[in-house]
Backbone of each chain as ProteinMPNN parsed JSONL, in Angstrom:
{"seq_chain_A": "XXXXXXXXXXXXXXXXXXXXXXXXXXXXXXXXXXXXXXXXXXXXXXXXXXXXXXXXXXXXXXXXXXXXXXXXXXXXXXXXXXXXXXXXXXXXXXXXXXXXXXXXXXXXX", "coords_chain_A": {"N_chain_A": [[17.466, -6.676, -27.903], [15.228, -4.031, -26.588], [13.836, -3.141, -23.53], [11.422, -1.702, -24.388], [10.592, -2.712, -26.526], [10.346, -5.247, -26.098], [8.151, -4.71, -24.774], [6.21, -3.839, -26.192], [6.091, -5.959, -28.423], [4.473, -8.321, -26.977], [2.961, -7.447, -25.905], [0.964, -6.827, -28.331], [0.511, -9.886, -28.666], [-0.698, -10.526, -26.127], [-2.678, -8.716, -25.417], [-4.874, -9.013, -26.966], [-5.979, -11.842, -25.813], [-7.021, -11.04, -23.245], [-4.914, -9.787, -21.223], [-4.033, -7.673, -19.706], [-0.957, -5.426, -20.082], [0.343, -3.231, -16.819], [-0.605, -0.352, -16.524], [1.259, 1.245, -14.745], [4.071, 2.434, -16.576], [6.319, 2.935, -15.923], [7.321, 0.877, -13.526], [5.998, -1.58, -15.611], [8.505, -1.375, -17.695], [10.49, -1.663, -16.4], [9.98, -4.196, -15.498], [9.789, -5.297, -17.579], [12.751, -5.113, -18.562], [13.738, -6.904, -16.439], [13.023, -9.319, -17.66], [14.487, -9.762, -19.366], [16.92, -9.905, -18.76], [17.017, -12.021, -17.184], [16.451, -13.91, -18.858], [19.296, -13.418, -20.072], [20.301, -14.706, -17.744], [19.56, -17.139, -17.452], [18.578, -18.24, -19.87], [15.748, -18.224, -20.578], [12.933, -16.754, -20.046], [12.566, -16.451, -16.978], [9.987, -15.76, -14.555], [10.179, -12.96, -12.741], [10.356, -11.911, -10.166], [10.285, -14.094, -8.922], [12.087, -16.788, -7.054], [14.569, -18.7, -9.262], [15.573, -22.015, -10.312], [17.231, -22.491, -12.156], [17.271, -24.324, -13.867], [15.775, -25.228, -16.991], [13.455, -27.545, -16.79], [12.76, -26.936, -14.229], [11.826, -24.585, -13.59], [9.849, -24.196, -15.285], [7.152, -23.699, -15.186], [7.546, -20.991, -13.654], [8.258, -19.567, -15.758], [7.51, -16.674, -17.732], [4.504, -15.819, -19.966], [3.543, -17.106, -16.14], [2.023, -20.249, -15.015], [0.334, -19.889, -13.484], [-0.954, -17.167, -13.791], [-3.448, -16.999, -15.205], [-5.068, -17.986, -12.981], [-4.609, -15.829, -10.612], [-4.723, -13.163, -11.876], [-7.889, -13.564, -12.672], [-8.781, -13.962, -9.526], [-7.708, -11.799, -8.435], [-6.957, -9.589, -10.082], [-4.533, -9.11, -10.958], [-1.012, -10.104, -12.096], [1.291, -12.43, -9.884], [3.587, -10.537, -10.101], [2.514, -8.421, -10.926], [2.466, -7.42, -13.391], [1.197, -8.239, -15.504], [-2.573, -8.158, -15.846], [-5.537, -7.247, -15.317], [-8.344, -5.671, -17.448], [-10.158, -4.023, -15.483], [-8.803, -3.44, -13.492], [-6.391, -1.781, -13.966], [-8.672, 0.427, -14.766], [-8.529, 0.962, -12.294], [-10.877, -0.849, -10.883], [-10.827, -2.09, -9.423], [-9.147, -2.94, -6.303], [-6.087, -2.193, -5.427], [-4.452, -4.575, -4.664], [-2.257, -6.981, -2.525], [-0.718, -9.917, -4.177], [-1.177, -12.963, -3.435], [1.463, -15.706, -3.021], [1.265, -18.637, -5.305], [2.401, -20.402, -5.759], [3.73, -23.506, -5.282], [6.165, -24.199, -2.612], [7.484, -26.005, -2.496], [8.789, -26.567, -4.953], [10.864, -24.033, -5.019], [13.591, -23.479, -4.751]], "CA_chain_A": [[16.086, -6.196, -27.745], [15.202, -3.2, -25.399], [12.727, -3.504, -22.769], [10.134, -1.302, -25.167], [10.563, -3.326, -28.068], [10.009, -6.12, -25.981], [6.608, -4.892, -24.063], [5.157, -3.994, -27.71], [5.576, -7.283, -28.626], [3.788, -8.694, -25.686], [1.553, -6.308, -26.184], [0.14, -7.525, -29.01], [0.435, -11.442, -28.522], [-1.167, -10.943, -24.625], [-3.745, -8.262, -25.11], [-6.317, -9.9, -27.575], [-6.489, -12.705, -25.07], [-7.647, -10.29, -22.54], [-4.033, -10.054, -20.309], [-3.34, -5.952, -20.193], [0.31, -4.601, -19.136], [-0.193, -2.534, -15.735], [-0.765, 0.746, -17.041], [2.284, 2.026, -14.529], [5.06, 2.116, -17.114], [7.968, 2.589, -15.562], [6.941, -0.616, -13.358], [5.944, -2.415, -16.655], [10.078, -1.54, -17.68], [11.561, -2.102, -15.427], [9.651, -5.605, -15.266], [10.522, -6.053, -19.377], [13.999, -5.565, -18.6], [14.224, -8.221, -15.414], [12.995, -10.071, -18.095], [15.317, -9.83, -20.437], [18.272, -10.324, -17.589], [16.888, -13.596, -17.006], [16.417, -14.197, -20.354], [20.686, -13.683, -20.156], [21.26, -15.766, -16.892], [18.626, -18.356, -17.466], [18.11, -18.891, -21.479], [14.655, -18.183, -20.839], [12.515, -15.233, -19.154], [11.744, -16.776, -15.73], [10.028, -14.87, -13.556], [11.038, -11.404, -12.005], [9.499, -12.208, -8.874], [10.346, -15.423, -8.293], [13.651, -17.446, -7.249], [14.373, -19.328, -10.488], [16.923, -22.577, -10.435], [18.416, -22.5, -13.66], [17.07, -25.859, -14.798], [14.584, -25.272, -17.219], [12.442, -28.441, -16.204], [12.102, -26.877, -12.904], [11.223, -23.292, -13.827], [8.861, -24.265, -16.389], [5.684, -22.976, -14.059], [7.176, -19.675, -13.839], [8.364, -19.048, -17.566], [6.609, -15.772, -17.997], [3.486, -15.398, -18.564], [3.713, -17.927, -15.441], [0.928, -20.783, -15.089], [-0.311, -19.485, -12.27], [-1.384, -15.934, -14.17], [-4.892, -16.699, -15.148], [-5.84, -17.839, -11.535], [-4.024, -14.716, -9.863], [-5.498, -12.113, -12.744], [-9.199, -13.679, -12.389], [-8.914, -13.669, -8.514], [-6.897, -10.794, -7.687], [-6.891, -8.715, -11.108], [-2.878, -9.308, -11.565], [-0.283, -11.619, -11.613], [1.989, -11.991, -8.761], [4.544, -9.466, -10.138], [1.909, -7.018, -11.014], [2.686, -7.118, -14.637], [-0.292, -8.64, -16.295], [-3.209, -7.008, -14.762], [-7.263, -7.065, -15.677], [-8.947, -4.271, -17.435], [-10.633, -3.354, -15.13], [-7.14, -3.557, -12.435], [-6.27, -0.799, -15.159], [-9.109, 1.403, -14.412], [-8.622, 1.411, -10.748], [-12.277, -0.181, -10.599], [-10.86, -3.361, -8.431], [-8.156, -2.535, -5.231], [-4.894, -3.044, -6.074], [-3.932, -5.494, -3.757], [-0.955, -8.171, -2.771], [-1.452, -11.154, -4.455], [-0.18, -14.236, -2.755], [2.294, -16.514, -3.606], [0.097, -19.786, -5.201], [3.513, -21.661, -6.263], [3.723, -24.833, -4.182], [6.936, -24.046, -2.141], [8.06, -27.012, -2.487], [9.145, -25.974, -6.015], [11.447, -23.163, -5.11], [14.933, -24.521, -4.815]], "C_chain_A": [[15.995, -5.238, -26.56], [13.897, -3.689, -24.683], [11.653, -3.183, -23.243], [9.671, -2.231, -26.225], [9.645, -4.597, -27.075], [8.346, -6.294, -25.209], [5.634, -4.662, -25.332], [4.916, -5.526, -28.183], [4.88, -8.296, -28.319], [2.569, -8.377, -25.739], [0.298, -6.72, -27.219], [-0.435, -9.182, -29.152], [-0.921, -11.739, -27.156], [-2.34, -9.949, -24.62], [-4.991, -9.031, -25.966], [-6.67, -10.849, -26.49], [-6.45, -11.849, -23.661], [-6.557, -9.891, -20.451], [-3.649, -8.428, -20.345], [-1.809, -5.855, -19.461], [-0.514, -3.305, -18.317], [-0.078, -1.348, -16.087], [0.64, 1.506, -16.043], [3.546, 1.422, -15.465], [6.702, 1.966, -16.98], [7.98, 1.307, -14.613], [6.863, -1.891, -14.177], [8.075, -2.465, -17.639], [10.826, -2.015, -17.515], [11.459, -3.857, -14.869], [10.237, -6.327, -17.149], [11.963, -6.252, -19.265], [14.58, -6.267, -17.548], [14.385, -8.896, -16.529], [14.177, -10.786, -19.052], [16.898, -10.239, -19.777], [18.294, -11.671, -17.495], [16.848, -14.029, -18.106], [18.226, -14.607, -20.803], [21.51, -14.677, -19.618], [20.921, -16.765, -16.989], [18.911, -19.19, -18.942], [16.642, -18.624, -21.613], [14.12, -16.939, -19.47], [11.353, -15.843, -18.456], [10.781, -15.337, -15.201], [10.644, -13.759, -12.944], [11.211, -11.57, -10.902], [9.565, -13.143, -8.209], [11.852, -16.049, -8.467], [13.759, -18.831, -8.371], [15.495, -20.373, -10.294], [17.519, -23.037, -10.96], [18.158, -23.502, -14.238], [15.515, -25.786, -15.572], [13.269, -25.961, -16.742], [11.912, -27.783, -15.134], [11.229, -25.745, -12.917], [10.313, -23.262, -14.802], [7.427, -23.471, -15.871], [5.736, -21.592, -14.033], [7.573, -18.634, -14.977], [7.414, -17.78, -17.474], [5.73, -15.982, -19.593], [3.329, -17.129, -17.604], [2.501, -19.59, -15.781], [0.13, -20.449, -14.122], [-1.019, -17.557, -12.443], [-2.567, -15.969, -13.854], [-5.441, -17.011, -13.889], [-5.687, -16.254, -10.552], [-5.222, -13.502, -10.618], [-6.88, -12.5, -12.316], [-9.04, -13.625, -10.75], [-8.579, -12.299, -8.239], [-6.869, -9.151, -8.995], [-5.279, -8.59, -11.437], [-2.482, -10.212, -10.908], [0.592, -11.253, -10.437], [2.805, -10.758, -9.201], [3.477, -8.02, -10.495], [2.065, -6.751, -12.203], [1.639, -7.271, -15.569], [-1.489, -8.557, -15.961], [-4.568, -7.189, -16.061], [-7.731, -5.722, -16.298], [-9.276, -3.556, -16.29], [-10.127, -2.883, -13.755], [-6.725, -1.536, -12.868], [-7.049, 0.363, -14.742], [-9.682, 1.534, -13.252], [-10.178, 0.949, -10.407], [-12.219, -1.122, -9.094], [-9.23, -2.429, -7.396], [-7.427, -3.309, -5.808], [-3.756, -3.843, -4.64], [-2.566, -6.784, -3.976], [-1.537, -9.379, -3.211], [-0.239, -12.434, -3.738], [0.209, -15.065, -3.175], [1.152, -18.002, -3.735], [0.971, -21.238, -5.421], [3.825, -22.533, -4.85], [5.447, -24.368, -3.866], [7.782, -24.638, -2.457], [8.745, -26.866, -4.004], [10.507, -24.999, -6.165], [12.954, -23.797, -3.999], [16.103, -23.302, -4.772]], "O_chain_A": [[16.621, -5.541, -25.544], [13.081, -4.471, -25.171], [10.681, -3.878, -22.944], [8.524, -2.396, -26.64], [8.458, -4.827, -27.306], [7.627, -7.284, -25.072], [4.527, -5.186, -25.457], [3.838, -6.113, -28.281], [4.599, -9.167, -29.142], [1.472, -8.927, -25.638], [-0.9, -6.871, -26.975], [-1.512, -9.554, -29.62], [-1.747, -12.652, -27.112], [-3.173, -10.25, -23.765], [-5.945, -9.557, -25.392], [-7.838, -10.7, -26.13], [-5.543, -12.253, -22.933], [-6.972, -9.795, -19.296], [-2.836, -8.099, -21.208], [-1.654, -6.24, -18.302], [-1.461, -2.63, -18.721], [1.114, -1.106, -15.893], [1.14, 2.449, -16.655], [4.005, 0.294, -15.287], [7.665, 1.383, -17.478], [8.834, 0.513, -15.007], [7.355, -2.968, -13.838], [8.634, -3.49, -18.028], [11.695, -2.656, -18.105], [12.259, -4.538, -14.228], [10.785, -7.338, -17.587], [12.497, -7.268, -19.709], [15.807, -6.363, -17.531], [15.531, -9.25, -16.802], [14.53, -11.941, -19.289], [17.8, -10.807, -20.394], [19.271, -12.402, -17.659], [17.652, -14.959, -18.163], [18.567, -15.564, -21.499], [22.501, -15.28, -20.031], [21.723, -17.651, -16.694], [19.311, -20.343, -19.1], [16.184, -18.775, -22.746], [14.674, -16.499, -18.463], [10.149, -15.928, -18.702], [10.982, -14.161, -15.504], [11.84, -13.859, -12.671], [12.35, -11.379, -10.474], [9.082, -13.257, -7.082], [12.598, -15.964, -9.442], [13.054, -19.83, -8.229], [16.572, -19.819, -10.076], [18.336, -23.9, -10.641], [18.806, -23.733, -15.258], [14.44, -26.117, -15.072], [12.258, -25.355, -16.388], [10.704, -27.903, -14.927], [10.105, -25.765, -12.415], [9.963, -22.148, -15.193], [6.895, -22.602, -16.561], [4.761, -20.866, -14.226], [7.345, -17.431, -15.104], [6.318, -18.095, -17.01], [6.494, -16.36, -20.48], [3.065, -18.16, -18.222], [2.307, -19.855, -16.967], [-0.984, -20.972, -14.127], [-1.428, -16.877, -11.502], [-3.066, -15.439, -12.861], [-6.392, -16.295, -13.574], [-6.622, -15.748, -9.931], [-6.254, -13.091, -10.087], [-7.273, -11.729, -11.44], [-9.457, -12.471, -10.65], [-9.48, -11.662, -7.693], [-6.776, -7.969, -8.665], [-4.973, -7.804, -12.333], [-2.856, -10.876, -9.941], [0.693, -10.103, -10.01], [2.599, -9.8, -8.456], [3.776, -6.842, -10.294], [1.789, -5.566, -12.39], [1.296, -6.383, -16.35], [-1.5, -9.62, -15.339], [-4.48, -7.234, -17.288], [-7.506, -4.689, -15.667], [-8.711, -2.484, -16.074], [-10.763, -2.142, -13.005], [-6.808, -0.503, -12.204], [-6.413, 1.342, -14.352], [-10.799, 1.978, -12.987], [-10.904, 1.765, -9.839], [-12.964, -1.079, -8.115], [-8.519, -1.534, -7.854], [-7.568, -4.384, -6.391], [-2.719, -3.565, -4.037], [-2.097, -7.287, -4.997], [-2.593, -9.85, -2.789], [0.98, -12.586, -3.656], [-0.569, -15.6, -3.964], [0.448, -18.427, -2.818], [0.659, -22.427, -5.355], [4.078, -22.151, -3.708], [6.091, -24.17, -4.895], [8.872, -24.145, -2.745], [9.783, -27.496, -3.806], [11.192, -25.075, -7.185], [13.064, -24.333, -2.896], [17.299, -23.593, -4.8]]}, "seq_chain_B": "XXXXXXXXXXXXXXXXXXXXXXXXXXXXXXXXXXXXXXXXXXXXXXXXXXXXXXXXXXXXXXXXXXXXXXXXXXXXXXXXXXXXX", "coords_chain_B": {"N_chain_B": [[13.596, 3.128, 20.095], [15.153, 1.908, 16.915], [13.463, -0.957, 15.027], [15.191, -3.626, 13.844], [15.859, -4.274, 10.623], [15.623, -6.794, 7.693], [15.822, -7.405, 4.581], [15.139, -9.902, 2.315], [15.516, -10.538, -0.816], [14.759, -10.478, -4.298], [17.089, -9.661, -7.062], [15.824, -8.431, -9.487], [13.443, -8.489, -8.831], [10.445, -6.435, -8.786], [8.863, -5.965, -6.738], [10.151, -5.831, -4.578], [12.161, -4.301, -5.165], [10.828, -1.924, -5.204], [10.105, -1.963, -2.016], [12.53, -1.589, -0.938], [13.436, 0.879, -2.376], [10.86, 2.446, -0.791], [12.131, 2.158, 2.369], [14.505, 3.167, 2.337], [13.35, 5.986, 1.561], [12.172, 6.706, 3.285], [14.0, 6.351, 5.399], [14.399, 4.221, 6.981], [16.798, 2.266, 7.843], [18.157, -0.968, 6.944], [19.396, -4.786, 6.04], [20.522, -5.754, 3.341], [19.804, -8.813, 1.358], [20.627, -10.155, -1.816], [18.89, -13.011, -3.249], [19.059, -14.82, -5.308], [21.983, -14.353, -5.882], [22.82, -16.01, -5.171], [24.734, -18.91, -4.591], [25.485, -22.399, -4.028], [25.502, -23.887, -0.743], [25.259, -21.806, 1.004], [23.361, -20.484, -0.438], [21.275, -22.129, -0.482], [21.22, -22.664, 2.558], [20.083, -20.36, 3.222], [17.541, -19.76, 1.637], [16.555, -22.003, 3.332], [16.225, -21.174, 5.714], [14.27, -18.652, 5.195], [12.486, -19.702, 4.506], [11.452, -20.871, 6.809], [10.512, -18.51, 8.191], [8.32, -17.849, 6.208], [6.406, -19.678, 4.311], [6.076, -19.889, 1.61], [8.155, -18.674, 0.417], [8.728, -16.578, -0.822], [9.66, -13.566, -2.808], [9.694, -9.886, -1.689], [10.964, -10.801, 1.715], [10.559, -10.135, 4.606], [12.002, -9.419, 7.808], [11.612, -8.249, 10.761], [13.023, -7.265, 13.723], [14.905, -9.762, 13.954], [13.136, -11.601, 13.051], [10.754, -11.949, 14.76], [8.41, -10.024, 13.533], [7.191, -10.266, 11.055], [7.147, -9.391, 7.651], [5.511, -10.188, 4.628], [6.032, -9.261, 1.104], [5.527, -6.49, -0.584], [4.407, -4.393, 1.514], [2.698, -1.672, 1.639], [1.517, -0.263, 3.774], [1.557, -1.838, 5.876], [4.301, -2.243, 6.466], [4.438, 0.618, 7.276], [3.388, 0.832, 9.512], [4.585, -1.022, 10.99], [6.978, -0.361, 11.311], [6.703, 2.542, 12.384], [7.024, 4.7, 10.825]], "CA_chain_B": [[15.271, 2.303, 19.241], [14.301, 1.559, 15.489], [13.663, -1.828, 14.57], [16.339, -4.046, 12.763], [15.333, -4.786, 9.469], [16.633, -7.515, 6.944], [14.861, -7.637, 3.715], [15.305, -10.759, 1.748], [15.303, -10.047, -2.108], [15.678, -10.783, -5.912], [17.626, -8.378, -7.845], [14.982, -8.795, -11.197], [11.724, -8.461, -8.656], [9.731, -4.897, -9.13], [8.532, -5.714, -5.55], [11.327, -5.754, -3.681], [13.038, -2.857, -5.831], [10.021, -0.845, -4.895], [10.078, -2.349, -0.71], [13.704, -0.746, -0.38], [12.986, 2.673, -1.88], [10.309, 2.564, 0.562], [12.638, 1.814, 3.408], [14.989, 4.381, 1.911], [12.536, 6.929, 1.482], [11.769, 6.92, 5.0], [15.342, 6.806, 6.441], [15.231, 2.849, 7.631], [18.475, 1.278, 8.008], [18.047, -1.981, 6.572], [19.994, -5.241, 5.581], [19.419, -7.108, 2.647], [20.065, -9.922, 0.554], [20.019, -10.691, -3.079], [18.935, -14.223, -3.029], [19.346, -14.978, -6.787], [23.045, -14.227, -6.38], [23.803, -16.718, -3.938], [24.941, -19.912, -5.702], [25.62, -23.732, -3.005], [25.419, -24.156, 0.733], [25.057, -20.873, 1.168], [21.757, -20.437, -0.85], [19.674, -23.493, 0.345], [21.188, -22.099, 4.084], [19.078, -19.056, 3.389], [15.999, -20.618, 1.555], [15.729, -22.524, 4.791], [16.163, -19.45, 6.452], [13.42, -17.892, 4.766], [10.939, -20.528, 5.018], [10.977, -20.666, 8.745], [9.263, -17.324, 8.189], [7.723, -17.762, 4.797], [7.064, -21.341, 3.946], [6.361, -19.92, 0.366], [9.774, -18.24, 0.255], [8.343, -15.334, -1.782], [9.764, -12.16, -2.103], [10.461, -10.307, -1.04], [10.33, -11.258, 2.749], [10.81, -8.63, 5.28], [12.194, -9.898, 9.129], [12.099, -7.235, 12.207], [13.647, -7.776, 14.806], [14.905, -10.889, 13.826], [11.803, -12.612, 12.834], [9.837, -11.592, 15.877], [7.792, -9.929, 13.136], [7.541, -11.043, 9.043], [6.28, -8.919, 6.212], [5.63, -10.903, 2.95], [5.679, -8.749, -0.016], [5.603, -5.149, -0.191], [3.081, -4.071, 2.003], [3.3, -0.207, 2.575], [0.876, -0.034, 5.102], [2.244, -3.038, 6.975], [5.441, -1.797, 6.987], [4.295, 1.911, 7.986], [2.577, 0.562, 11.05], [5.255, -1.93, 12.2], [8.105, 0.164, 11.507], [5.821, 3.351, 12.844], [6.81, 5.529, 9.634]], "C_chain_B": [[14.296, 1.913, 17.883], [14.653, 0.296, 15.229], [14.79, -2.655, 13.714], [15.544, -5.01, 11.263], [16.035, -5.606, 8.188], [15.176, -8.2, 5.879], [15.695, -8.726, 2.809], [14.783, -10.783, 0.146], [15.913, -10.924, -3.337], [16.323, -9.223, -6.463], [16.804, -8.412, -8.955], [13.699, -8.12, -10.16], [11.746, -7.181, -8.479], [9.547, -4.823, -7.208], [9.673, -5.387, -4.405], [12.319, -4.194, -4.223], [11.871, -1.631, -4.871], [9.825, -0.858, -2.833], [11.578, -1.308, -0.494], [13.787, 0.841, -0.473], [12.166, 3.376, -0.853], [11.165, 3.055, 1.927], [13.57, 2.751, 3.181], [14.839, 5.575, 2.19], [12.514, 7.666, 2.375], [12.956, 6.665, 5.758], [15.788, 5.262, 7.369], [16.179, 2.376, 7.324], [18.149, -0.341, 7.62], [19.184, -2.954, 6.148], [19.354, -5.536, 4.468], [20.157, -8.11, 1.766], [19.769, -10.399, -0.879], [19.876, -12.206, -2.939], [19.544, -15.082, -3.958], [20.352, -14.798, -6.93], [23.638, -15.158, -6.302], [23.58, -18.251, -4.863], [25.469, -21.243, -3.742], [24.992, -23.465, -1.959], [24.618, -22.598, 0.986], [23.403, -20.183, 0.575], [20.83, -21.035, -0.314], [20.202, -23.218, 1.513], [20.005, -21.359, 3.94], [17.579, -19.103, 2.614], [15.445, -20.995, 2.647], [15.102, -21.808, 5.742], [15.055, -19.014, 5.928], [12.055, -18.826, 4.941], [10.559, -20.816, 5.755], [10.08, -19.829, 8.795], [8.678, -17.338, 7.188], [7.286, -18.895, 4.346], [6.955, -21.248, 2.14], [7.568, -19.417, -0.074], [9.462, -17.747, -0.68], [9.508, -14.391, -1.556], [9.339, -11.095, -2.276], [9.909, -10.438, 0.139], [11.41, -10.523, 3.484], [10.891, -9.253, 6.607], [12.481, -8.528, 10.164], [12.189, -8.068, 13.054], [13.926, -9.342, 15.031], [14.33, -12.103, 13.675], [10.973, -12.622, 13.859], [8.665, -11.219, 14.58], [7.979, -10.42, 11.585], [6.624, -10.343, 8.605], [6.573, -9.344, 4.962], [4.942, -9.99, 1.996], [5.776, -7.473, 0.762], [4.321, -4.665, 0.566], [3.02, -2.769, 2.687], [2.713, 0.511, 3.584], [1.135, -0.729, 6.142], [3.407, -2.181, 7.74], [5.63, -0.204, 7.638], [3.933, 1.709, 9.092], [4.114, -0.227, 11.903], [6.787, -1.265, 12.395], [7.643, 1.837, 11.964], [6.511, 4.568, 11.834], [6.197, 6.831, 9.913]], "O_chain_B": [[13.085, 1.695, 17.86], [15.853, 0.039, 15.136], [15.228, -2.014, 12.759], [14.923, -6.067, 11.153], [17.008, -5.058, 7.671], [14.199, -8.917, 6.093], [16.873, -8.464, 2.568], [13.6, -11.064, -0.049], [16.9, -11.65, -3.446], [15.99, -8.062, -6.226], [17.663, -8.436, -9.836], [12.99, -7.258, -10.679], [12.767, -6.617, -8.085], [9.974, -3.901, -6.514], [9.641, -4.558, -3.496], [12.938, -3.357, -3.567], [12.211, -0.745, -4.087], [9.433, 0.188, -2.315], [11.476, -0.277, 0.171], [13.999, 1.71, 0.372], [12.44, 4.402, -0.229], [10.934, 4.134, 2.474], [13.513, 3.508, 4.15], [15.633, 6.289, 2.802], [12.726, 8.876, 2.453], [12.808, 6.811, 6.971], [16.783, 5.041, 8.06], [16.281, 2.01, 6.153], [17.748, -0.854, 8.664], [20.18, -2.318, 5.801], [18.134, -5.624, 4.329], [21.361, -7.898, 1.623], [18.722, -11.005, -1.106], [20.872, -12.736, -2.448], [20.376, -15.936, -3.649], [20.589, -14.896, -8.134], [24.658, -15.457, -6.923], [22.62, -18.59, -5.555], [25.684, -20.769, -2.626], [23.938, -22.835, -2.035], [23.398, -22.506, 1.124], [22.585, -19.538, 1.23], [19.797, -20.624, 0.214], [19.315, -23.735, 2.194], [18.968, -21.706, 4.505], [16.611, -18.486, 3.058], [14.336, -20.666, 3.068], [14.017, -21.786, 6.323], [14.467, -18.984, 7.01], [10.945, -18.574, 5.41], [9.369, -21.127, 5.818], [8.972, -20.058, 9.281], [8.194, -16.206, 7.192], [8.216, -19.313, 3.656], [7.468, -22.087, 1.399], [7.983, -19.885, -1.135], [9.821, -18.324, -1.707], [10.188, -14.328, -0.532], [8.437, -11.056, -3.113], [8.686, -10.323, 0.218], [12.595, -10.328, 3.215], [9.817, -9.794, 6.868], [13.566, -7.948, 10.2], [11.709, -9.189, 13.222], [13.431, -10.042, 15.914], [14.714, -13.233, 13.975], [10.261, -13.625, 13.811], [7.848, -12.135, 14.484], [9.021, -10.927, 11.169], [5.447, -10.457, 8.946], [7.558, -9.041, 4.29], [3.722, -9.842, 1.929], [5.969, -7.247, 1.957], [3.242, -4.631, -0.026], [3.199, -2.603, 3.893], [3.115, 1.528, 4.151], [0.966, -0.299, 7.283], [3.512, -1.694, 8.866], [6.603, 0.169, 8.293], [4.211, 2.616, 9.876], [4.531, -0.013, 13.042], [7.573, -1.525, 13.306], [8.649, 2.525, 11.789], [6.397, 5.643, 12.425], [5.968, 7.616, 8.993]]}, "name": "protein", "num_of_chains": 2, "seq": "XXXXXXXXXXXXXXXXXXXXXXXXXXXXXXXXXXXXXXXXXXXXXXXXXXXXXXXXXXXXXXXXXXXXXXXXXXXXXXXXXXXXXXXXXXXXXXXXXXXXXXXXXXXXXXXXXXXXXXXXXXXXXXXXXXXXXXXXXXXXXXXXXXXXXXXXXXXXXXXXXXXXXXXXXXXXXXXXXXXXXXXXXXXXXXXXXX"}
């Protein structure tokens, strides 16, 4: 799968429920094909953004899209990596700001 | 004298890809660290390491002058001010 193939697909599953890819595309890329890396080292497409420790059970939280999206997106207008992003993130109406890490620390192994 | 800088990174994260061209860009001399490479002792050393200054151990996580200062995440106004850019 290439990284395009794989943001179309996304694309359609994650926009009806109101999740947009960040309109910068070579960002959105270059984030499809982390994914797909981890997808190689993992078995599953952790996180980009986040240190992942190979045991599914543990990384379950940040499985993309994470669990910690819809709080980040409704607060902040994207997720931590900046990949899944608010309409209105999209049309520059909200600052595009850092969003802060919400994963309990204690987690990251 | 220009700050010593040691950026603490994933090889997969956008943020950290985009923190070094930064630092690049602009001619800083930097270390850094894939974290995600590092496999035993040597990993949970540098987790620890990182959560002294971070306790979320995000990245990536940015140390001048040896943790005198800490920038979490890319922050290109942070890092224009503290590295005077």
């Amino acid at each position: 799968m290439t990284p395009e193939t794989l943001l179309e697909t996304l694309r359609k599953l994650q926009e009806p429920k109101g999740y947009y890819f960040n309109k910068d595309t070579e960002m959105t890329l270059a984030l499809m094909n982390s994914l797909l890396e981890n997808k190689k080292t993992y078995g599953y497409m952790s996180c980009p953004c986040r240190l992942a420790s190979g045991e599914y059970e543990k990384d379950k939280d940040i499985i993309c899209p994470c669990v910690y999206r819809e709080a980040d997106v409704r607060d902040y207008g994207a997720c931590f990596c900046w990949l899944y992003v608010s309409k209105s993130w999209n049309e520059d109406k909200i600052e595009h700001q850092y969003v802060p890490e919400r994963r309990p620390p204690e987690k990251v192994i | 004298m220009q700050n010593k800088v040691m950026l603490y990174a994933l090889s997969t994260c956008i943020h950290c890809k985009n923190a070094k061209k930064y630092l690049e860009d602009n001619g800083v001399e930097y270390e850094s660290l894939y974290v995600d490479k590092l496999e035993g002792d040597e990993r949970k050393a540098v987790i620890e390491e990182i959560k002294k200054h971070n306790s979320a151990c995000s990245f990536p996580t940015i140390l001048l002058d040896g943790g005198e200062r800490v920038i979490i995440g890319f922050k290109r106004d942070e890092l224009k001010e503290a590295l005077g850019i």
